[in-house]
C-alpha positions, 0 to 999 in steps of 0.5 A, a space after each residue: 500500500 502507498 505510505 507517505 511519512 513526513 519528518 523533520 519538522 520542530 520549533 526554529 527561530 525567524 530565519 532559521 532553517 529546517 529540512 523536512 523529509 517525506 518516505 515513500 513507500 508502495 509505489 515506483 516513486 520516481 515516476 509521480 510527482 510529489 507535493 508538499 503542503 501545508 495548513 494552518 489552523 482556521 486556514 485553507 489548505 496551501 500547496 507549497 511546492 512540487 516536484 515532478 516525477 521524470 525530470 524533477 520540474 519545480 514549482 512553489 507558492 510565492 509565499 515561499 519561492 526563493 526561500 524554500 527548496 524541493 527536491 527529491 532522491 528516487 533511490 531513497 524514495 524520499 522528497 524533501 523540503 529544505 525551508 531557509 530564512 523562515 518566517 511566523 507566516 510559515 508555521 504550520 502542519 506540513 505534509 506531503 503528497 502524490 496522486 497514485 492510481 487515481 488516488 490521492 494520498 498524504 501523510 501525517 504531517 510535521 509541525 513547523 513553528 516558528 517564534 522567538 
């Protein structure tokens, strides 16, 4: 079955720096593309960056283009997304995400906080 589990998340001071990994597992990861997001609590869900699957094309939200980094390793079957210079406005439940089979699968989540 398809497994997504986040890690890396924790507690970082404005502009500091935090790498968030996601494991894959239960299909030929390297051919989908994956996405992490993110959601606050009383917000809508946000789509922060992707990763395609063939040649690893990325896009990120504004909020977080040149600040954040997704990229992804086939071998290890794992995404990641490295946030630099991060921000109170970041902080929230960051997950992952790939649509496999018609299906759209997530993680659990990690929780991002940033504060003084």
């Amino acid at each position: 079955q398809v497994q997504l589990e986040e890690s890396g998340g924790g507690l970082v001071q404005p502009g500091g720096s935090l790498r968030l990994s996601c494991a894959a597992s239960g299909f030929a990861f390297s051919l989908y593309a994956m996405t992490w997001y993110r959601r606050a609590p009383g917000k809508e869900r946000d789509l922060v960056a992707r990763i395609g699957g063939f040649r690893g094309d990325t896009n990120y939200a504004d909020s977080v283009k040149d600040r954040f980094t997704i990229s992804r390793d086939n071998a290890k079957k794992t995404v990641y997304l490295q946030m630099n210079s991060l921000k109170p406005e970041d902080t929230a439940l960051y997950y992952c995400s790939a649509s496999v089979g018609g299906n759209n699968y997530w993680g659990q989540g990690t929780q991002v906080t940033v504060s003084s």
